[in-house]
C-alpha positions as CSV (number, residue, x, y, z in Angstrom):
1,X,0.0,0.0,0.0
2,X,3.0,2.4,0.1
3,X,3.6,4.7,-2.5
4,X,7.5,5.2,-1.9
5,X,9.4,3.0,-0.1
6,X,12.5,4.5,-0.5
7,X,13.2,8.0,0.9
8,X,14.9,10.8,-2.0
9,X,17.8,11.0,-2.2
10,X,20.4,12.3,0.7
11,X,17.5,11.2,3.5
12,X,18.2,9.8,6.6
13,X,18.3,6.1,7.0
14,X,14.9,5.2,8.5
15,X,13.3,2.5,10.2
16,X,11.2,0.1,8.2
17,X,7.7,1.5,7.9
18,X,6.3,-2.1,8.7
19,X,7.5,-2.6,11.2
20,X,5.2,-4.0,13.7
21,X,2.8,-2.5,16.0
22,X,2.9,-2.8,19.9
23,X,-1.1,-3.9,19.9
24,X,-1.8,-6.2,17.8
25,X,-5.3,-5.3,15.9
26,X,-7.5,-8.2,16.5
27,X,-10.4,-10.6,15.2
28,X,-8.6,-11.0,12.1
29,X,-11.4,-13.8,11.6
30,X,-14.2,-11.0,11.8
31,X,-12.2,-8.8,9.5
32,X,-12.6,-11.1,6.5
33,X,-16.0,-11.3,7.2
34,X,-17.1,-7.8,7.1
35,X,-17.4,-5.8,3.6
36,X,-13.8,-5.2,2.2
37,X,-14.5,-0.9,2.6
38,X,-15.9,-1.8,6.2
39,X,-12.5,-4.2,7.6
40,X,-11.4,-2.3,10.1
41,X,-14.2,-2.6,12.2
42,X,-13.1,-6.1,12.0
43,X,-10.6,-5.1,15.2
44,X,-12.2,-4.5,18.8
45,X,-10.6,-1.0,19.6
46,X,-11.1,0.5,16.2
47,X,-14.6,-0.3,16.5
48,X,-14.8,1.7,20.2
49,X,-13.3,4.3,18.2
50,X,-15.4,4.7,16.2
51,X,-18.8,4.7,17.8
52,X,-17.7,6.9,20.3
53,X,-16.4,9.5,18.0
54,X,-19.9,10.2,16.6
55,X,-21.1,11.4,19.5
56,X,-18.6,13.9,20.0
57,X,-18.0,15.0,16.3
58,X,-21.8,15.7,16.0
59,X,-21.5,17.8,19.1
60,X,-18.3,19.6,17.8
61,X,-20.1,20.3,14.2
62,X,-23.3,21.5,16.5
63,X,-21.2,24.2,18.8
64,X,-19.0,25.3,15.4
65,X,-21.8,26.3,13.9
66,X,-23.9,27.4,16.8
67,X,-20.9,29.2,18.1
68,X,-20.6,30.8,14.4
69,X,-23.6,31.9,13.9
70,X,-23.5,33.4,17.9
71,X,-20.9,35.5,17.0
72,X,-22.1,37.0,13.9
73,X,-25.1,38.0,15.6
74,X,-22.8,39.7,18.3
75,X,-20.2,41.7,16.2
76,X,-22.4,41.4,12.1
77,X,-18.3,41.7,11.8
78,X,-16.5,38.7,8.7
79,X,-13.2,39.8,10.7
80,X,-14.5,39.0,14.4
81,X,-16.1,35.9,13.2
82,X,-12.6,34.9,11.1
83,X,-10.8,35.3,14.4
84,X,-12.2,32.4,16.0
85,X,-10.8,30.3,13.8
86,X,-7.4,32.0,14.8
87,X,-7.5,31.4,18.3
88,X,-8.6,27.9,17.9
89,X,-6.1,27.0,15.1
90,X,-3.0,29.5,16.0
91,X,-1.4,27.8,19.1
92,X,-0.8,24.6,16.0
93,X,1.6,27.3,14.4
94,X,3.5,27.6,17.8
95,X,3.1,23.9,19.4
96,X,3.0,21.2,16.9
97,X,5.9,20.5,15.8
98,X,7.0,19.7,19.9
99,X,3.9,18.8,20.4
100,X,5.0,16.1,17.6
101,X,8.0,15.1,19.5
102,X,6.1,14.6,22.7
103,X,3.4,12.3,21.2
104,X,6.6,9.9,20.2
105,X,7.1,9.6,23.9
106,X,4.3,9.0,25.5
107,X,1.1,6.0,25.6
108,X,-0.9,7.8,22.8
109,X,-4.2,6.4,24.3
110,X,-3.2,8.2,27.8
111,X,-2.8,11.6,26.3
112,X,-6.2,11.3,24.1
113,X,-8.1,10.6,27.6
114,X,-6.2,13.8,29.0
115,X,-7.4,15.6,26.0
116,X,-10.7,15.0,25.8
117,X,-11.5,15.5,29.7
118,X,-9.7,19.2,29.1
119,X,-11.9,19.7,25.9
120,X,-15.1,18.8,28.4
121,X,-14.3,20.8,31.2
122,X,-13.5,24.2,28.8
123,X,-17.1,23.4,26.7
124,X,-18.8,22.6,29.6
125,X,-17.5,26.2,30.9
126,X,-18.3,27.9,28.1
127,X,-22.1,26.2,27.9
128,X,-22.4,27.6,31.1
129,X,-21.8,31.4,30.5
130,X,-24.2,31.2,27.3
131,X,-27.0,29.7,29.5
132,X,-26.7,32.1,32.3
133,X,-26.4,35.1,29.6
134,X,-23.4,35.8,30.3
135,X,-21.5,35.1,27.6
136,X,-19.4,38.0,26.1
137,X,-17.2,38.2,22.6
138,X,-13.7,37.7,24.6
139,X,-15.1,34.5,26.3
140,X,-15.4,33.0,23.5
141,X,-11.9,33.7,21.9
142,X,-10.3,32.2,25.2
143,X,-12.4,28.8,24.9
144,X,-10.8,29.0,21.3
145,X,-7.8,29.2,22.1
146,X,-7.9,27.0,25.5
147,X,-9.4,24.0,22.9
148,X,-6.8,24.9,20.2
149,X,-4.1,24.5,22.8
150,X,-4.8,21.1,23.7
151,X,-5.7,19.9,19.7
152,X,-2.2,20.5,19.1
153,X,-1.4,17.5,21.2
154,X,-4.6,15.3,20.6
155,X,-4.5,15.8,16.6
156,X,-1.5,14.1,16.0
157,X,-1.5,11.4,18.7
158,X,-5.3,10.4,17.1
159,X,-4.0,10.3,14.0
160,X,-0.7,8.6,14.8
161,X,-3.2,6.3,17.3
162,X,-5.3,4.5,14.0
163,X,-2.3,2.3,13.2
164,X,-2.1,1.0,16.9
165,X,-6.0,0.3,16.4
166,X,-5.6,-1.6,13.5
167,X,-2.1,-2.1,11.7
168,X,-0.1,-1.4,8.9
169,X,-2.3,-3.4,6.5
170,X,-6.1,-1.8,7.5
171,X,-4.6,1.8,7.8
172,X,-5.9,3.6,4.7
173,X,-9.2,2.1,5.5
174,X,-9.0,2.9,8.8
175,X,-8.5,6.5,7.6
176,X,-11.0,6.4,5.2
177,X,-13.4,5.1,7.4
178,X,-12.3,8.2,10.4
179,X,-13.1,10.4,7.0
180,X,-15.9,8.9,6.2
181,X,-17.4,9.2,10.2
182,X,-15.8,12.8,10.4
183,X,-18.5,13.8,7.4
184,X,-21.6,12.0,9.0
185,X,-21.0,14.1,11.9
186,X,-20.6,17.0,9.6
187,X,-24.4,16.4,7.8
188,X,-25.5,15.8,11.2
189,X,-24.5,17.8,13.2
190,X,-25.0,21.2,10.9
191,X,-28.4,19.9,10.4
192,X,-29.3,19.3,13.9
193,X,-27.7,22.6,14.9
194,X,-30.0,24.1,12.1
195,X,-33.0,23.2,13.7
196,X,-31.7,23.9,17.3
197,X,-30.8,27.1,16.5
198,X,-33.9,28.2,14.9
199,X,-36.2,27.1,17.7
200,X,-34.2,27.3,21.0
201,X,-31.3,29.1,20.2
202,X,-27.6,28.8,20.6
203,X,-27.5,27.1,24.3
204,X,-28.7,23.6,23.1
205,X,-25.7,22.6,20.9
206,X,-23.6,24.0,23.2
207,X,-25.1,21.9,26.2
208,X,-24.6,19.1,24.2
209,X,-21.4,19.0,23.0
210,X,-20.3,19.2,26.4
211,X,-21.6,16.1,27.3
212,X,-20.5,14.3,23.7
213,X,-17.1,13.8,25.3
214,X,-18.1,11.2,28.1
215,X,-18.7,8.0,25.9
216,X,-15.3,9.0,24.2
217,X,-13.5,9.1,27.4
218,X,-15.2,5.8,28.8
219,X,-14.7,4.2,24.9
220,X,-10.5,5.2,25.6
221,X,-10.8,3.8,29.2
222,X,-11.9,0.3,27.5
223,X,-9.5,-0.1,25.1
224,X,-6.8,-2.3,25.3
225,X,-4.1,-0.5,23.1
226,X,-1.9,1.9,24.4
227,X,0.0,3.1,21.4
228,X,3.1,2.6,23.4
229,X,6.1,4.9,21.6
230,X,8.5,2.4,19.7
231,X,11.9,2.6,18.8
232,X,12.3,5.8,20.2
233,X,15.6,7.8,19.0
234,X,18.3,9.0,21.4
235,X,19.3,12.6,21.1
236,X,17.6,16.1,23.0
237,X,14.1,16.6,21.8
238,X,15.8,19.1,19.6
239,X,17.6,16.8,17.6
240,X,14.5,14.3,17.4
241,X,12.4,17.3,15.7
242,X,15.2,18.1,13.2
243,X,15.4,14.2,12.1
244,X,11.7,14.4,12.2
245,X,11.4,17.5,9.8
246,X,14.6,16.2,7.6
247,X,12.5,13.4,6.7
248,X,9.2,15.2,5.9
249,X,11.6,17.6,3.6
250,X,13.4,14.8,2.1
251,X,10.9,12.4,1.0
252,X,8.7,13.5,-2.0
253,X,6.1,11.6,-1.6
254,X,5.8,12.8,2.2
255,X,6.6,16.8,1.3
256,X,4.1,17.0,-2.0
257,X,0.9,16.1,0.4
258,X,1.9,18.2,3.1
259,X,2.2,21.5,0.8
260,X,-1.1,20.6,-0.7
261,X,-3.2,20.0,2.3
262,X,-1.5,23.1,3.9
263,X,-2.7,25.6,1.1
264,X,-5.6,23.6,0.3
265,X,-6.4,25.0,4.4
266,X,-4.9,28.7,3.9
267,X,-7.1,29.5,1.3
268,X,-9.6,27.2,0.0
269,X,-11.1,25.4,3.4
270,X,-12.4,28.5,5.4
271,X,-16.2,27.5,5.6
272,X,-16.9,28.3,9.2
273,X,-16.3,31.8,7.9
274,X,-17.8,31.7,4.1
275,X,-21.0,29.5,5.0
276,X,-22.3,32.0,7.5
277,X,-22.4,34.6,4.8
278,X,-23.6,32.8,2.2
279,X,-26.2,31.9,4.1
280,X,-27.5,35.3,5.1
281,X,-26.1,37.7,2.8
282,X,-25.8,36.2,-0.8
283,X,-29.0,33.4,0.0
284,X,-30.8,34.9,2.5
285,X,-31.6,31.4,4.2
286,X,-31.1,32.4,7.4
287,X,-30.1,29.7,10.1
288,X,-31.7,26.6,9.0
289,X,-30.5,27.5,5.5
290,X,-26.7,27.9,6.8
291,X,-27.3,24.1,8.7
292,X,-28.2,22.6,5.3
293,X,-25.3,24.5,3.5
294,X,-22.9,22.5,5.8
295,X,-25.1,19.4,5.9
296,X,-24.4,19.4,2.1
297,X,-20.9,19.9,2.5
298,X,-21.3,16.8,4.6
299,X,-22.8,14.6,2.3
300,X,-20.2,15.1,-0.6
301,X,-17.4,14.9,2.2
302,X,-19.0,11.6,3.2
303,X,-19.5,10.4,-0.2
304,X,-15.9,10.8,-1.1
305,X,-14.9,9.0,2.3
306,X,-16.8,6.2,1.5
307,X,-15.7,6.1,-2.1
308,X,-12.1,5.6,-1.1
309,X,-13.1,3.1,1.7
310,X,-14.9,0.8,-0.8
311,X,-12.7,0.7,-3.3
312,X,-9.4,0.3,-2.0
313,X,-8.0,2.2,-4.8
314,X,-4.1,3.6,-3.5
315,X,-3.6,7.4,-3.5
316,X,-1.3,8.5,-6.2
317,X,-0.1,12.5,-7.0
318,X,-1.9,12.0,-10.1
319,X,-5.0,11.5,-8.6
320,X,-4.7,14.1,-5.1
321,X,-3.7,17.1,-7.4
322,X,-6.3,16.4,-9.8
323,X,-9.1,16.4,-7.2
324,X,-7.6,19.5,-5.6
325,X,-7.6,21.1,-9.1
326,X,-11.7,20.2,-9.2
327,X,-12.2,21.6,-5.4
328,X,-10.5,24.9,-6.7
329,X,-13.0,25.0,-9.8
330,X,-15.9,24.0,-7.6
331,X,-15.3,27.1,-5.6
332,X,-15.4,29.2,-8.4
333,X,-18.3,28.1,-9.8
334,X,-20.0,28.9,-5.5
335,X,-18.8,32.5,-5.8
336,X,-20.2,33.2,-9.6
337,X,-23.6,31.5,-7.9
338,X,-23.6,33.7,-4.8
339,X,-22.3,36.7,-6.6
340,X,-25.4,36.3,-9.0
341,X,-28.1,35.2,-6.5
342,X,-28.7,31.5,-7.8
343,X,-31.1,29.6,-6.4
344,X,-30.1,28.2,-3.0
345,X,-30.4,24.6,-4.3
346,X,-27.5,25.4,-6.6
347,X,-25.6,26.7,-3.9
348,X,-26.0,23.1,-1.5
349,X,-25.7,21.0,-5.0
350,X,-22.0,22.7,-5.4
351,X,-21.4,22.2,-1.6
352,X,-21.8,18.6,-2.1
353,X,-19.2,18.8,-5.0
354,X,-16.9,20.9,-2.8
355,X,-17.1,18.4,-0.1
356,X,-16.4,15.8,-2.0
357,X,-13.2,17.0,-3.8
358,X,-12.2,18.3,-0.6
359,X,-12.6,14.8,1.2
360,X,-11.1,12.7,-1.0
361,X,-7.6,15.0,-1.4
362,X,-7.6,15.4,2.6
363,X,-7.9,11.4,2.6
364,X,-5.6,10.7,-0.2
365,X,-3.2,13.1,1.8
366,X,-3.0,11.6,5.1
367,X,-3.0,8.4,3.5
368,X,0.3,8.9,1.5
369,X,2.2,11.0,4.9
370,X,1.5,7.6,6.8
371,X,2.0,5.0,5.0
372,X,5.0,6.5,4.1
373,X,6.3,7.5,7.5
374,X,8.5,4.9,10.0
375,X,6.6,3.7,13.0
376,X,9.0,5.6,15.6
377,X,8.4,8.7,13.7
378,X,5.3,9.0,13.0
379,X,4.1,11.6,15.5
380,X,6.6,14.1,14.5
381,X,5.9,13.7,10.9
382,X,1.9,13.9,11.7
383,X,2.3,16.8,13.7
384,X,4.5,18.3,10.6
385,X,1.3,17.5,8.4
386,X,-1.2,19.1,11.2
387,X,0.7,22.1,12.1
388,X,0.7,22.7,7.8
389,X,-2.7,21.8,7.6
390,X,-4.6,23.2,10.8
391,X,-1.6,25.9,11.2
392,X,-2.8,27.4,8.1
393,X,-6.6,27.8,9.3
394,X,-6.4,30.8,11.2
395,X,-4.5,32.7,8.9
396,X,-6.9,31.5,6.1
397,X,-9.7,32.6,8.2
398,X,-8.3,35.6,9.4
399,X,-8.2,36.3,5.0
400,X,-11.6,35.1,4.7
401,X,-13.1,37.5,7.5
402,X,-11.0,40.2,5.9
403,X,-11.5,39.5,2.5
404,X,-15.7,39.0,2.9
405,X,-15.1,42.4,4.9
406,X,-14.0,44.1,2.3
407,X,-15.3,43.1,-0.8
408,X,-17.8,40.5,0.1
409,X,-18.5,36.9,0.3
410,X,-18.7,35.8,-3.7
411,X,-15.0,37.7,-3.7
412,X,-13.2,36.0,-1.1
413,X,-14.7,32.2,-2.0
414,X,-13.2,32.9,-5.7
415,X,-9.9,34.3,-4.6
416,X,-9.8,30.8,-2.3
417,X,-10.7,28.4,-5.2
418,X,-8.4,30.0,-7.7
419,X,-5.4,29.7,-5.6
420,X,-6.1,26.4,-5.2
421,X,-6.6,25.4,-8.6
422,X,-3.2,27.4,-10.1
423,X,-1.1,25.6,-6.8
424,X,-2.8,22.0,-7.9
425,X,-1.4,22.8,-11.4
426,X,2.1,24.2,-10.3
427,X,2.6,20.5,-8.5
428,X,1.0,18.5,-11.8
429,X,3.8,20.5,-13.5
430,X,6.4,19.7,-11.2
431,X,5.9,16.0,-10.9
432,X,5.6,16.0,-15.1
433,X,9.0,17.6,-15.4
434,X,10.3,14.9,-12.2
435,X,9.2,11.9,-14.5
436,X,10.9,13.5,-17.5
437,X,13.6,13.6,-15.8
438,X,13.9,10.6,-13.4
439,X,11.0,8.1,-14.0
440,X,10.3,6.9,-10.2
441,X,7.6,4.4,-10.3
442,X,6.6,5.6,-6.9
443,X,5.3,8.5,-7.8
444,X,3.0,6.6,-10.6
């Protein structure tokens, strides 16, 4: 399933990739009796994983869109609403490349239980101020930045954590499948929040999401895998992020995923800014119509998990740049609909399109960073991928809020999606004039 298994040329010596994991995945018996696109329910912990993750995805889709929609009402300010996303996201920028480093060291199951007990307490906090009224603007922005603090740590260890769950030979379904459960939430929980928000207000999906982190804390208390660090390097944790980040710069099939995913997120992926808009401004939907504009989002994001999960079919830099080149068109063709008031059905019909380009590079993506990453480094590398990819968001968001600001909705989303399209294209080119040069069948 690996698309390189040789690093480029000058790269540190590295452990075998397949090497094996400390927990073995289990009921290898059950595996081969479930669906090919459904084995890794096949193994006992990955199944805990995964019900218990609905539960608190929904809630987290229900208070992002909730807490969205809150403070646009509040500030009717693009840039106030854009800096959420910066306090959430920003502390990746500054803490997830050690963050990386630390996951490598520790019982990754351990630190996710840490994680989500802090993520509980700070919603649970913030519930409360909303539903004694007094919730104010810079209340808020801390919760933001409390939860961003702590998802520099739990990103990368869950990530790094699916390969304990259910080994080297499950793992892109195993990541298609988390894709594919990450975008029911997102059709759900949108949709529920929709309708919450319209009849009781913004209180109720907070409320909720508060308590979506218990059965994920009792589901990590029942596991059996630890994802115990292996074959940990010697050196200062200096040292052990340089070797980490040698690697990521060194290995093509590692670097070329990691750019994409991280401008794919600077400019194209800013929803939680754009959807609110579109919504009220270019639609004129209101709340129920922004809760079905990211339930549609959803169902393409969802389709294109699935897609990937059924068939099998192995990421190649053929295939991720030329869904990021459609993404980029598909956002186009959303701004020239809301800058010309079409129909809303238009609008959700393009969302599912969007969702599902979007998906399938951001699977394809994480697919080829792992599977091409050693065992005792992938928390570094993943945390190299995150930081790029979720250290982007708030400075895309903080563009969004600024760009909408200034010259509108329609403007920013077509600024987003043509940047994307012309970066998809510069990498096409590159890897063309790469094969010219040096055929690598990896890279086929």
């Amino acid at each position: 399933m690996r698309l390189m298994q040789r690093t480029a040329t000058g790269a540190p010596e590295m452990p075998n990739p397949t090497s094996r994991v400390d927990d073995s995945p289990e009921s290898p018996a059950r595996s081969k009796r479930l669906p090919h696109g459904l084995r890794s329910l096949g193994h006992r912990d990955y199944r805990i994983f995964f019900t218990t993750q609905l539960f608190s995805l929904t809630g987290t889709w229900m208070q992002t869109l909730a807490q969205s929609w809150l403070v646009l009402s509040l500030t009717n300010s693009p840039a106030a609403l854009g800096l959420v996303g910066v306090f959430q996201f920003g502390p990746t920028l500054l803490l997830g490349l050690p963050a990386g480093v630390f996951v490598d060291r520790v019982p990754k199951r351990y630190l996710l239980i840490c994680t989500q007990i802090c993520f509980a307490i700070i919603t649970a906090l913030l519930a409360i101020q909303l539903e004694r009224g007094e919730l104010q603007l810079w209340q808020i922005y801390a919760a933001a930045l409390g939860l961003g603090i702590f998802s520099a740590f739990d990103m990368p260890a869950r990530q790094a954590f699916v390969v304990d769950l259910v080994g080297q030979d499950d793992l892109m379904n195993g990541i298609a499948l988390n894709s594919a459960l990450f975008n029911t939430s997102r059709i759900v929980g949108p949709a529920l929040a929709g309708l919450l928000l319209s009849h009781y207000g913004p209180g109720i999906c907070f409320v909720l999401n508060s308590l979506s982190y218990i059965p994920v804390i009792i589901g990590l208390l029942l596991m059996h895998a630890m994802g115990l660090p292996r074959n940990v390097s010697e050196g200062s944790p200096v040292e052990r992020l340089r070797e980490g980040l040698a690697y990521a710069l060194q290995t093509r099939a590692v670097l070329l995923p990691i750019i994409l995913a991280g401008l794919m997120a600077l400019f194209g992926m800013n929803f939680n800014v754009w959807a609110p808009l579109l919504a009220r401004d270019a639609f004129d939907i209101g709340a129920g119509g922004f809760g079905l504009l990211m339930s549609s989002l959803g169902v393409g994001s969802l389709t294109g998990a699935l897609l990937l999960a059924f068939t099998g079919r192995r990421p190649s830099p053929r295939m991720l740049v030329s869904t990021a080149l459609i993404f980029g068109l598909l956002e186009i063709a959303l701004a020239i609909a809301a800058r010309f008031g079409a129909p809303p059905l238009l609008a959700m019909a393009l969302m599912v399109g969007v969702g599902f380009t979007m998906t399938s590079t951001m699977t394809q993506a994480n697919t080829t960073v792992q599977t091409n990453t050693p065992d005792a480094m992938r928390g570094r590398v993943m945390s190299i991928y995150l930081t790029v990819f979720a250290g982007g968001t708030p400075i895309g968001d903080a563009l969004a809020g600024a760009f909408s600001q200034n010259w509108g909705v329609a403007v920013a989303i077509a600024i987003g999606g043509a940047v994307v399209a012309a970066v998809a294209l510069l990498i096409a080119r590159q890897l063309g004039r790469a094969e010219k040069a040096r055929p690598d069948p990896a890279l086929g």
